[in-house]
C-alpha positions in Angstrom: 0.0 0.0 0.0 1.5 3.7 -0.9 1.8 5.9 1.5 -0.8 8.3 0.3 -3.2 5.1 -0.1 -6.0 5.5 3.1 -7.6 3.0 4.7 -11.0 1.8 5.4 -12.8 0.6 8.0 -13.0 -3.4 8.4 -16.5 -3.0 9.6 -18.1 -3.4 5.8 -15.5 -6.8 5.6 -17.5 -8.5 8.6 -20.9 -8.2 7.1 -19.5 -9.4 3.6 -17.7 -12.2 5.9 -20.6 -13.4 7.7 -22.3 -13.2 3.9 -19.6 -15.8 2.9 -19.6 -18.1 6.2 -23.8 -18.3 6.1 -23.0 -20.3 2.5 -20.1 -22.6 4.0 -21.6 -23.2 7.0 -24.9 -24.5 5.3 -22.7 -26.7 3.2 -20.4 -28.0 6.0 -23.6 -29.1 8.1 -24.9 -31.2 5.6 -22.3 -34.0 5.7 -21.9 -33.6 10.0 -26.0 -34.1 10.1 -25.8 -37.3 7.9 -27.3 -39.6 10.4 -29.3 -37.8 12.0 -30.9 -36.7 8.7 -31.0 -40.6 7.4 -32.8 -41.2 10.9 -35.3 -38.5 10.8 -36.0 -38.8 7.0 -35.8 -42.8 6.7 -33.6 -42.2 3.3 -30.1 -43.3 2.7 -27.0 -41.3 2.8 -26.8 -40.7 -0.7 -30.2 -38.9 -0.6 -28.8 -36.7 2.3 -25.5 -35.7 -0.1 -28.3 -35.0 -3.2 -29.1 -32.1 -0.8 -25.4 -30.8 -1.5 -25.7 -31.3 -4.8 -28.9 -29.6 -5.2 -27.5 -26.6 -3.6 -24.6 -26.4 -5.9 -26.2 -27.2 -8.7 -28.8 -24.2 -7.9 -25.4 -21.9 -7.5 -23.5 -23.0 -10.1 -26.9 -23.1 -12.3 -27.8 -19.6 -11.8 -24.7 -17.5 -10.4 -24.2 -15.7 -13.4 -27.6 -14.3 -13.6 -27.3 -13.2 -10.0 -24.0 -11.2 -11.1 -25.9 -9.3 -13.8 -28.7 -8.7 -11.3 -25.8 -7.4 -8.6 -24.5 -5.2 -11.8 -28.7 -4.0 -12.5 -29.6 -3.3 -9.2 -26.4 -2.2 -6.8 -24.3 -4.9 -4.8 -26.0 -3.9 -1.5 -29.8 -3.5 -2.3 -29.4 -7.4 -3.8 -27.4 -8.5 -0.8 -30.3 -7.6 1.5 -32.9 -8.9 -0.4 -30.9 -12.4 -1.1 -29.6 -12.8 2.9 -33.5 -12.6 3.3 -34.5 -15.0 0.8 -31.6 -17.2 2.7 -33.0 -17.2 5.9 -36.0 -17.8 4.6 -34.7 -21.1 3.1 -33.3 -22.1 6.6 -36.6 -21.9 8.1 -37.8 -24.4 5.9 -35.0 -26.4 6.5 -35.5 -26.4 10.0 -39.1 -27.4 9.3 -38.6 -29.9 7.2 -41.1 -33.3 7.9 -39.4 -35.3 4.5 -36.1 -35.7 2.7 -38.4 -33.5 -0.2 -39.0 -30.8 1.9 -35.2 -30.7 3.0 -34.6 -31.2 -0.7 -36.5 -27.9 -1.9 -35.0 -25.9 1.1 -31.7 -26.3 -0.3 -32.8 -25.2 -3.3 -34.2 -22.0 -2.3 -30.9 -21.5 -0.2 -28.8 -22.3 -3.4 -30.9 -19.6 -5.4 -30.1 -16.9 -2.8 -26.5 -18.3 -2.6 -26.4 -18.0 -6.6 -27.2 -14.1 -6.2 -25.0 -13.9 -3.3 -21.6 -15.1 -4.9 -21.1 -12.5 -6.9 -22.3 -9.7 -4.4 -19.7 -10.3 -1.9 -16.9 -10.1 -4.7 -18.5 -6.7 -6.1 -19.0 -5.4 -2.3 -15.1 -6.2 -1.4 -14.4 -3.9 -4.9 -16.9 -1.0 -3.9 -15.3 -1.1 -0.6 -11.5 -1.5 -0.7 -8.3 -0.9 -2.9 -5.1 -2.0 -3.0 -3.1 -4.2 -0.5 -6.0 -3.8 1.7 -8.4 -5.1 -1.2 -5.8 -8.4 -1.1 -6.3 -8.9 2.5 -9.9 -8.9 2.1 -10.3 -11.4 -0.5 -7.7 -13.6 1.9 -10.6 -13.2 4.7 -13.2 -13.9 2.5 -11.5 -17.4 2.0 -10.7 -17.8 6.1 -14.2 -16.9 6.1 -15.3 -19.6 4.2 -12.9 -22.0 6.0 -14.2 -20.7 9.4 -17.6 -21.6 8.5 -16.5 -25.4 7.8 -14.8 -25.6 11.5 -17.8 -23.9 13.1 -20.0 -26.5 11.0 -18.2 -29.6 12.3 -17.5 -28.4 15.8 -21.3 -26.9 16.4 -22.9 -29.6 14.2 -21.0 -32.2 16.1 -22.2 -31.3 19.4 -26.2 -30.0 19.1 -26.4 -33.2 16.3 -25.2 -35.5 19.2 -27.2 -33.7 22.0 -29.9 -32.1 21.0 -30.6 -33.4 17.0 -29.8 -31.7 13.3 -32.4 -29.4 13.2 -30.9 -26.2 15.7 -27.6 -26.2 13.4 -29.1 -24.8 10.2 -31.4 -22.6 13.1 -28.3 -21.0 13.5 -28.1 -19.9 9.9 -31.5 -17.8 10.8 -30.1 -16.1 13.4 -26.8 -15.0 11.2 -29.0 -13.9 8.6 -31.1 -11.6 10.9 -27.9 -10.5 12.0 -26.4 -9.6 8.7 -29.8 -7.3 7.9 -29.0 -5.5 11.4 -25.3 -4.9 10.1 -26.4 -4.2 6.5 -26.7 -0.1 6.7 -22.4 -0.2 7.4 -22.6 -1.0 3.5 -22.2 1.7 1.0 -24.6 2.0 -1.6 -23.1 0.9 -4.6 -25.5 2.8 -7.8 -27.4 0.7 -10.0 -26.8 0.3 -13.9 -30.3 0.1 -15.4 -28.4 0.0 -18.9 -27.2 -4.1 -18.3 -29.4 -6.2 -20.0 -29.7 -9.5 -19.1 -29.4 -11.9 -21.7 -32.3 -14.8 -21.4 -30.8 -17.2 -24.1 -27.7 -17.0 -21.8 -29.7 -18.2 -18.8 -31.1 -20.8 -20.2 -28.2 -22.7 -21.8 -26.2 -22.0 -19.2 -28.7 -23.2 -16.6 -29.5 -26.3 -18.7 -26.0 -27.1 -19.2 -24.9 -27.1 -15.4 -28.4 -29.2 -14.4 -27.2 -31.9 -17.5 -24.1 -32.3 -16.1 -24.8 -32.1 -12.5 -27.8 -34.7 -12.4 -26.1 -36.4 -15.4 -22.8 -37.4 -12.2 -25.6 -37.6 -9.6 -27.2 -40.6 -11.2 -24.3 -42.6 -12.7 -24.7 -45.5 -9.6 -28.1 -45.6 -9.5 -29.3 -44.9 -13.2 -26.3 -46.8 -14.9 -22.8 -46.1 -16.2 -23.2 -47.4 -19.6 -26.2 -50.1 -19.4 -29.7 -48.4 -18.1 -31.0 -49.5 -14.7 -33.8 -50.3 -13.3 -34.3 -47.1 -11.3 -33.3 -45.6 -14.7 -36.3 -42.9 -15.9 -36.3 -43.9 -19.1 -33.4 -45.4 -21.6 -32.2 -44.3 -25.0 -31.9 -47.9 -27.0 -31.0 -49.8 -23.4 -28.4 -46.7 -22.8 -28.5 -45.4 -19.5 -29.9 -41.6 -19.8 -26.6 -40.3 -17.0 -23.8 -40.4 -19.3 -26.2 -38.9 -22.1 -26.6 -36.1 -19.7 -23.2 -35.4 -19.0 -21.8 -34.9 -22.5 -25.4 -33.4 -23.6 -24.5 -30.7 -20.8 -21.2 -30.4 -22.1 -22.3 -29.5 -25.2 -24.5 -27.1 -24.3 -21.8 -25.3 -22.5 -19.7 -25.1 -25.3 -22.7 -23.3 -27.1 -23.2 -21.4 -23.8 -19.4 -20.1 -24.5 -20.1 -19.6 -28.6 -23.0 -17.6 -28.1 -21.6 -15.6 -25.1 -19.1 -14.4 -28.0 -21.6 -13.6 -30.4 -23.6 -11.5 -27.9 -20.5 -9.9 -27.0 -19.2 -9.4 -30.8 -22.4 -7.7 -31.6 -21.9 -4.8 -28.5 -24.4 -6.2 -26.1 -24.1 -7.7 -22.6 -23.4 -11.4 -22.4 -24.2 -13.3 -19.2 -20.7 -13.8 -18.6 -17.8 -11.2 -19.7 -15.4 -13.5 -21.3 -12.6 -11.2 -21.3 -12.5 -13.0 -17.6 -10.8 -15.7 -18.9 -9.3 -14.3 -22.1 -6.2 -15.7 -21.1 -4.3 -19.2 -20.8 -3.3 -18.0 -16.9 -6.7 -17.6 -16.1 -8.3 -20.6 -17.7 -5.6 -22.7 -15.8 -6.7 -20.7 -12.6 -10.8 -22.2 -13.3 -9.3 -25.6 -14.2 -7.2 -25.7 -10.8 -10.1 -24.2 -9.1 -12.7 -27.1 -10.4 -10.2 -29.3 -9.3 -9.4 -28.2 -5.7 -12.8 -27.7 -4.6 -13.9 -31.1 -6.2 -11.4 -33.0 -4.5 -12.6 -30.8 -0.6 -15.9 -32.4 -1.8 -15.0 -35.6 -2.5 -13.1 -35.8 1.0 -16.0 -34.3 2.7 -18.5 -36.8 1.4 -15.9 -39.7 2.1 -15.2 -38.8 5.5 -18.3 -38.4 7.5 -19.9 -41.4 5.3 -17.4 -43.9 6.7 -17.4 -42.4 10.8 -21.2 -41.9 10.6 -22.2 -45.0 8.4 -19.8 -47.3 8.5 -18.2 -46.9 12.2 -21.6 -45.8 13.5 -20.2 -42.6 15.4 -21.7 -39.8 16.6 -21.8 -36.5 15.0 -19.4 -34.9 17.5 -17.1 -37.7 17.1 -17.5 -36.9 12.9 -16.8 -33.3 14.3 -13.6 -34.0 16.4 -12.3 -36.2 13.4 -12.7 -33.2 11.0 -11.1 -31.0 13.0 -7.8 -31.0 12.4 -8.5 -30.8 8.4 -10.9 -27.3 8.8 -8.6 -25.6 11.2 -5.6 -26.0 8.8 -7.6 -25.0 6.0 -8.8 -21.9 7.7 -5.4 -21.1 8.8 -3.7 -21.5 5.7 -6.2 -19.7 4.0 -5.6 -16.5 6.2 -1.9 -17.0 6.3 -1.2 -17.4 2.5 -1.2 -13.8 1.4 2.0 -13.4 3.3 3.4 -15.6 0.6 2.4 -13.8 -1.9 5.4 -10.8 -2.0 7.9 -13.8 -2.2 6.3 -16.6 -4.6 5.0 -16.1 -7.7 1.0 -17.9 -8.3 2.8 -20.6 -10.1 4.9 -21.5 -7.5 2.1 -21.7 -4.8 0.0 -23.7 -6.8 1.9 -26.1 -8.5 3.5 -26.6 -4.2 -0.5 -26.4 -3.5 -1.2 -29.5 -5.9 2.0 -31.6 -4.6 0.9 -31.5 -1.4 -2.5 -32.7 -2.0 -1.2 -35.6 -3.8 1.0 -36.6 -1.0 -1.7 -36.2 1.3 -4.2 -38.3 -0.3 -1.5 -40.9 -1.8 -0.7 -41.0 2.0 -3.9 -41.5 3.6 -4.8 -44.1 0.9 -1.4 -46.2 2.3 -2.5 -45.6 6.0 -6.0 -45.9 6.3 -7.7 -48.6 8.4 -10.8 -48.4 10.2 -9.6 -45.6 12.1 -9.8 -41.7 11.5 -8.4 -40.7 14.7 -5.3 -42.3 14.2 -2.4 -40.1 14.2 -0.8 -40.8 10.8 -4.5 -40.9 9.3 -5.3 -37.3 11.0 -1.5 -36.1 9.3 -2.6 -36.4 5.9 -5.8 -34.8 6.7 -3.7 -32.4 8.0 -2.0 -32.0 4.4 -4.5 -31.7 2.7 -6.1 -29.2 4.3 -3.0 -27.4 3.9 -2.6 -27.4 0.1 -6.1 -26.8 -0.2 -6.4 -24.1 2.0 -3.4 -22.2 0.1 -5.0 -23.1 -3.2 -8.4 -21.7 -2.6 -7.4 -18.3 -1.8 -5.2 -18.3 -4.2 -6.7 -19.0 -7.0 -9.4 -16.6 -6.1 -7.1 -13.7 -6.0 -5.6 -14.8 -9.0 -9.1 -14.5 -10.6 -9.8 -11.2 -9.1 -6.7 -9.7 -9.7 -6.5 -10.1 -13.8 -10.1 -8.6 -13.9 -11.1 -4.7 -13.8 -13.7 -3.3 -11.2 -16.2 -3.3 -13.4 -16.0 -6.9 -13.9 -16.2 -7.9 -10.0 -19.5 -9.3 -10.4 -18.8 -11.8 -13.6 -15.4 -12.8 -11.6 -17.4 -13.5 -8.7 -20.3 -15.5 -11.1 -17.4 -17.4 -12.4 -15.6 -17.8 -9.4 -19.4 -19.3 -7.9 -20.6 -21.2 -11.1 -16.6 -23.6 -10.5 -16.6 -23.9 -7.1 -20.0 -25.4 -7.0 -20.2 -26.9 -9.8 -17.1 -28.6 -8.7 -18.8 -29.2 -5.2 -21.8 -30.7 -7.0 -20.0 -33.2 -9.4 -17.2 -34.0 -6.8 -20.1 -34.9 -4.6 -21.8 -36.3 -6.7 -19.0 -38.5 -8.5 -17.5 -39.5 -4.5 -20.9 -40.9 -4.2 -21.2 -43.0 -7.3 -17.5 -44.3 -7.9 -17.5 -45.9 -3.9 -20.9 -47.1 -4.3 -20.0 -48.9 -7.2 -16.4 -49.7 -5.9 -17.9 -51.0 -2.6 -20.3 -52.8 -5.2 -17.4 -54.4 -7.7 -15.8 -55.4 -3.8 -19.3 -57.2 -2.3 -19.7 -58.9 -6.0 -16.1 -60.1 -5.9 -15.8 -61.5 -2.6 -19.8 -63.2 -2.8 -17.7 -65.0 -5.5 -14.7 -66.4 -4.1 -16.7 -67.4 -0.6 -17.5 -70.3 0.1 -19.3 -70.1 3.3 -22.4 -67.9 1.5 -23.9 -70.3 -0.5 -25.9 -68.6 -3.5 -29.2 -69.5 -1.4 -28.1 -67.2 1.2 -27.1 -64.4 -1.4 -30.5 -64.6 -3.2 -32.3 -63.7 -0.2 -30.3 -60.3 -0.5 -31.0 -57.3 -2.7 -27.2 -57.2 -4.3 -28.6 -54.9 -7.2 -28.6 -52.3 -4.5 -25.2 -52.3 -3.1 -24.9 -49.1 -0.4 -22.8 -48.2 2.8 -24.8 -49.6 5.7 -23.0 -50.3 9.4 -22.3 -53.6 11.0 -25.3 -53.7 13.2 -27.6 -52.5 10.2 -26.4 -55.4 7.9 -26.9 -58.0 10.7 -30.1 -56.9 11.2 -30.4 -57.5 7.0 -29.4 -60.9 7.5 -31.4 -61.5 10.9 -34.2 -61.6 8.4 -32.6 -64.6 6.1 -31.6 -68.4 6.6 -28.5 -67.0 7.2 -26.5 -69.3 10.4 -24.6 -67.3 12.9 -21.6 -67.9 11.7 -22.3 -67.0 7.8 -23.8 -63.6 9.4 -20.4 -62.9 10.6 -18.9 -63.6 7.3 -21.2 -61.6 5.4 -20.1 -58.4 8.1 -16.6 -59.5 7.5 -16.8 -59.4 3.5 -19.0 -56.0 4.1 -16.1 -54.5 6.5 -13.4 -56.1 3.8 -14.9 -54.4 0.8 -15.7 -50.8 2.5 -12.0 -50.3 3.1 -10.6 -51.4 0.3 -13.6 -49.2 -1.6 -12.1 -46.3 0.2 -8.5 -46.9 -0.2 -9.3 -47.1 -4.0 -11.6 -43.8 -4.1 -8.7 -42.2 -2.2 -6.2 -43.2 -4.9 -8.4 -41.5 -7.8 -8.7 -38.8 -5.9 -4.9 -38.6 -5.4 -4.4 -38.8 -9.6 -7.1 -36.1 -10.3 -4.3 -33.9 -7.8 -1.3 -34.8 -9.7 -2.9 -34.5 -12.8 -4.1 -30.5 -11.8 0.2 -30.0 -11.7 0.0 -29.4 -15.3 -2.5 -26.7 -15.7 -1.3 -25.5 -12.3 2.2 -24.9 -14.5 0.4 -22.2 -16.5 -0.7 -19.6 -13.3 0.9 -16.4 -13.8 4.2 -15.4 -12.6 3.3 -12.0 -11.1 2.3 -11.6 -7.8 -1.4 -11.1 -6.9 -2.8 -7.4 -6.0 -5.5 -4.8 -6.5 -8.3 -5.4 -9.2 -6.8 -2.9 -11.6 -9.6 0.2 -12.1 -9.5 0.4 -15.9 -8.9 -3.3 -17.0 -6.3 -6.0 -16.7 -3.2 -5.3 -16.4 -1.3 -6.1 -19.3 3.1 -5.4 -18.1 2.3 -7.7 -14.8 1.1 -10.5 -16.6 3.5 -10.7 -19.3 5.3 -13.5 -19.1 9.2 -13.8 -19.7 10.6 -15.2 -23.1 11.1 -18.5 -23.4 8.1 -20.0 -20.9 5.5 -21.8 -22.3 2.4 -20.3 -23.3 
């Protein structure tokens, strides 16, 4: 910061903080209320994570509408009206009676959230300038890292003690808190003249939901061959993979006709002059694949200690721990890097240490989170994910004029959860059918379940279930003591080595994000430059690689 630069007050940043932690913290809960929600609701875990993914796919879905509507209609006025809209959601939530209800009150919250995104980024531009514009962005992402610790450690104790319903009553509190805050804001003027482009909308809404539900369904729908629980079929295809590249190609026509609006002088839904260049495609690519792997980890986790080991929220909570707090530290703690390493350096370091992490925690992992080599790589993790985040953020926001705030933030919201949604999503679907492949296998090779035993179980619909749930499965066969035991032992066999082998992939999806992690800028991250990006900062030295 220059000497003549002044600062402003840090009251605006705790509104636009609390903004960000309402989103995580609704997020975070979901996984830590996993059993109490498959209690209450009677539904499997899987229905519990759709609620994630219908969240994100509500963000991700609609985000860049909500940043044209942030550029319409003023950054503040819009962040009232959609903190509203979010408590409002909560109070369903709390109400719920059925998985449905639960199901639609994360998609009202993931509307507001979608409007939201983009707000906060436009509200830290209207509100603060040079290094202390940096710092700010940092705190959104300790924010956001916050929020997950908070999550886990308040989820954990009211889901043990007092049930799941008082966490997200939390939420309705924060929001009612924000409004009470809200008049610290500065107006930000509204731009009547942006037009929002419907066409836009719609492909890019269609495209997300393709490829979202497209990943959501894979297990149960069918990989390649249609299911039984599949809708409909296209010539005995399942309709999920159909979905996925249908989605994709509708994105690609999202981007085509994004250009075409822009070439012909009007307002596309998103600027693409946010991602002119090969630095900050790389940075969406690395982002998609960060936040995807936290959500794939975050499924994994409190599946197996809830589920499998048949643990109590709290205990979900104190097994967490150690993986939020480093994330929220490292998140704060980054930006100090960022006067003596280059982007580049950081993320490609970022990515390496993920890799280790999860390469390790595949080697170590028994039965056991608490044990202290498991809760090291958790440890790991968190810290090249926590670094990566906020990075790649700042990267974003840094390469992007003021006026664009709202279309980095819409971009910056349609990755991130989009990336929460399929990582979910695909977490869910590659250990069911892993644990699946496993069951199959071993039924196979054992000897001591004859095939009269295994007809009397429903094998088409393989899922995470605890010891004492599966004995109480095979209570109701022919099943002998003894084969009961064996069938527990095959269950307990094939859920470890089903997340040993998930844990793997995700380790190769973090070496593989190296690569584009090799094309982040060189400079060092600062203010969002007034007039556009700059262009001497960014240049890169002769002789690397474009």
């Amino acid at each position: 910061m220059s000497a003549t630069e002044t600062r402003d007050s840090w009251v605006p940043m705790i509104v636009i903080a609390l903004g960000q932690a309402i989103m995580s913290f609704n997020v975070a809960a979901l996984p830590v209320s996993l059993s109490g929600m498959v209690e209450s609701f009677g539904v499997p875990p899987t229905t519990v994570a759709t609620g994630i993914v219908m969240y994100s796919l509500s963000v991700a879905g609609f985000v860049m509408l909500g940043a044209k509507l942030v550029q319409r209609f003023g950054s503040t006025a819009v962040f009232r009206v959609v903190i509203a809209l979010f408590g409002l959601g909560q109070v369903v939530m709390v109400m719920s009676p059925t998985a449905t209800f639960m199901l639609a009150a994360q998609l009202l919250v993931g509307l507001a959230a979608a409007v939201n995104v983009p707000a906060l980024v436009a509200l830290i531009a209207n509100h603060y300038r040079g290094q202390q514009q940096a710092t700010a962005v940092g705190a959104l992402g300790s924010a956001r890292a916050a929020a997950g610790v908070a999550a886990f450690l308040i989820g954990g104790m009211l889901g043990t003690f007092l049930g799941w319903r008082p966490v997200f009553g939390i939420l309705i509190a924060v929001c009612a808190l924000i409004l009470v805050l809200s008049p610290r804001l500065k107006p930000e003027a509204a731009r009547p003249e942006v037009s929002i482009d419907l066409v836009g909308v719609v492909l890019a809404a269609a495209s997300i939901i393709l490829i979202v539900f497209g990943f959501n369904n894979l297990n149960r729908w069918g990989l390649g061959a249609a299911r039984p629980a599949a809708p409909f079929d296209v010539m005995g295809m399942s309709p999920a993979p159909l979905m996925i590249v249908s989605g994709i190609v509708l994105l690609q026509g999202f981007i085509l006709w994004c250009r075409r609006v822009q070439a012909r002088g009007g307002t596309p839904l998103l600027d693409l002059r946010v991602i002119t260049s090969h630095q900050e495609r790389a940075a969406v690519i690395a982002l998609f694949s960060v936040v995807a792997l936290e959500a794939m980890l975050n499924f994994s986790v409190p599946l197996y200690i809830q589920i499998v080991q048949g643990r109590s929220p709290i205990e979900t909570a104190v097994a967490m721990l150690p993986f939020n707090l480093t994330v929220f530290f490292t998140a704060m703690l980054v930006v100090r890097l960022y006067p003596v390493l280059s982007p580049r350096a950081i993320g490609m370091a970022g990515f390496a240490i993920c890799t280790v992490s999860l390469f390790w925690l595949a080697w170590v992992i028994r039965n056991d989170w608490s044990a202290l080599v498991v809760m090291s790589g958790l440890i790991l993790f968190g810290i090249g994910q926590g670094a990566l985040v906020t990075l790649l953020f700042n990267v974003l926001v840094t390469a992007a004029p003021k006026e664009l705030a709202g279309d980095v933030g819409s971009l910056r919201g349609t990755t991130q959860n989009l990336a929460a949604g399929v990582g979910t999503a695909v977490a869910g679907a590659v250990l069911v059918a892993l644990l699946s492949a496993g069951v199959m296998r071993s039924l196979a090779e054992n000897t001591r379940l004859p095939a009269g035993i295994q007809s009397q179980l429903d094998l088409e619909s393989v899922n995470f279930v605890s010891n004492d749930r599966l004995r109480d499965i095979m209570a109701r066969t022919t099943a002998t003591p003894a084969q009961v035991e064996e069938a527990v032992a095959v269950n307990t066999e094939a859920r470890l080595r089903a997340l040993k082998v998930g844990l793997l992939i995700m380790a190769c999806l973090a070496l593989l994000t190296i690569l584009p992690a090799s094309r982040l800028p060189a400079y060092r991250p600062g203010d969002i430059p007034p007039g556009g990006p700059p262009t001497a900062p960014r240049a890169m030295p002769e002789g690397e690689g474009a």
